[in-house]
C-alpha positions as MATLAB code, in Angstrom:
seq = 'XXXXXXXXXXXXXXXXXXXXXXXXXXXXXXXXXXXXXXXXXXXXXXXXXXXXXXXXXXXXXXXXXXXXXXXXXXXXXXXXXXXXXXXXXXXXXXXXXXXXXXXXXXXX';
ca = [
       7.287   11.865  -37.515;
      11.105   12.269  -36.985;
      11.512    9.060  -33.937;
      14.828   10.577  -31.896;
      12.986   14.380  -32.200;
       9.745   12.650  -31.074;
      11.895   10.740  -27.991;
      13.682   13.509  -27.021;
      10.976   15.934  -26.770;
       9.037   13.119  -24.961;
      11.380   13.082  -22.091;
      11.541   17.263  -21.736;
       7.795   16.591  -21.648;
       8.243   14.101  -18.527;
      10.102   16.805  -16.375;
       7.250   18.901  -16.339;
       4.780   16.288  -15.995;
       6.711   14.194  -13.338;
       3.316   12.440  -12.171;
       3.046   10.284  -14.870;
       3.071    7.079  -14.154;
       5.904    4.838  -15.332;
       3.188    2.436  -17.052;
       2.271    5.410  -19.360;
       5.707    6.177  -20.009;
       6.785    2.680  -21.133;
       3.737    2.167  -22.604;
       4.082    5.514  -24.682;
       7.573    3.878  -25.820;
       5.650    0.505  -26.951;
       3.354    2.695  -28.945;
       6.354    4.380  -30.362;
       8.126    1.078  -31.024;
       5.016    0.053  -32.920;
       4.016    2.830  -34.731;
       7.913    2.584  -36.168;
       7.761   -0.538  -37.645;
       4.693    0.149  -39.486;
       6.442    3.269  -41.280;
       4.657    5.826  -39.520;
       0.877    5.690  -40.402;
      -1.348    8.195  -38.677;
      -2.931    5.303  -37.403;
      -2.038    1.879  -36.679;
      -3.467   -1.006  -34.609;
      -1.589   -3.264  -32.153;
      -3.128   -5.921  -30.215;
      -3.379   -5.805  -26.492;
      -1.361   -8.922  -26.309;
       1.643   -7.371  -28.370;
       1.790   -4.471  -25.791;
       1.785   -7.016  -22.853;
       4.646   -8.700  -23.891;
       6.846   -5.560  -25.277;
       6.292   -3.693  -21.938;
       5.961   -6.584  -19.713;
       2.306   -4.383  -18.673;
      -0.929   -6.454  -17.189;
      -3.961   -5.680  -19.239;
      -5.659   -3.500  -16.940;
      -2.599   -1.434  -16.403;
      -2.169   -1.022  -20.190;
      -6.198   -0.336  -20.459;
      -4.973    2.725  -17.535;
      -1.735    3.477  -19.285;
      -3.651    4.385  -22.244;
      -6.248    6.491  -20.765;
      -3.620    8.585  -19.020;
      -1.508    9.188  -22.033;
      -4.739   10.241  -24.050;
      -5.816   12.936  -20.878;
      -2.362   13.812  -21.127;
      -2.444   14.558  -24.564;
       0.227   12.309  -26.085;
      -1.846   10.028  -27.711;
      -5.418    8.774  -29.268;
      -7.332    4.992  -29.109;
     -10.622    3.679  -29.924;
     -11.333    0.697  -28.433;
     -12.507   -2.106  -31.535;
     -15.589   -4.174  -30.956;
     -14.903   -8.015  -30.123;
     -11.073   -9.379  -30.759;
      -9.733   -6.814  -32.689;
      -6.811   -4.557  -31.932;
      -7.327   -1.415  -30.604;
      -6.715    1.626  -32.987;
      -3.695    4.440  -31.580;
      -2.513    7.808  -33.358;
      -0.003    9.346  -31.851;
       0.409   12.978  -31.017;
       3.395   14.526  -32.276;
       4.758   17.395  -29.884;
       7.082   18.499  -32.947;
       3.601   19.139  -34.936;
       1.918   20.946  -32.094;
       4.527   23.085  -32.083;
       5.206   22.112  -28.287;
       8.166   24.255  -26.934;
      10.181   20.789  -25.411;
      13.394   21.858  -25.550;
      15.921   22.760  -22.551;
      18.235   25.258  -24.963;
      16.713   28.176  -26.733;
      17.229   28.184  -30.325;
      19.658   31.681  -30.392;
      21.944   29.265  -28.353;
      22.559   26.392  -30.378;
];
């Protein structure tokens, strides 16, 4: 997953999906953030309390976050049973082949 392609077609995404909340958006940065420094896996684990304190989020409007971002599309989680972190993948625009970009590609 290339991280600036991934950001930049993340905020092309935003204009035509304006009613997402700003939770989900920061939230989807977090994620990002995360899934970075763990070198990319396909999926990776983060504990709710890690996301409260990066994003500054309540749990409940993390638990929310999350749920809009998978409708949405952007991203995956499975709830673990007991303590343990909750399991994200992240949906790569770039590898759905999402058209997210402003300029045509005859006019770069």
């Amino acid at each position: 997953m290339n991280y600036i392609k991934e950001v930049n077609q993340f905020n092309v995404w935003l204009h035509f999906h304006p009613r997402v909340s700003s939770s989900a958006r920061l939230l989807w940065y977090s994620l990002m953030h995360y899934n970075n420094s763990c070198g990319w896996k396909k999926k990776f684990t983060v504990p709710i309390s890690s996301l409260m304190m990066s994003s500054g989020l309540s749990a409940s409007a993390i638990k929310r976050a999350r749920a809009t971002l998978q409708k949405a599309g952007r991203i995956r989680y499975t709830p673990q049973p007991g303590n343990r972190a909750t399991v994200y993948e992240m949906i790569s625009m770039e590898e759905e082949n999402l058209i997210t970009s402003w300029i045509g590609k005859n006019n770069l």
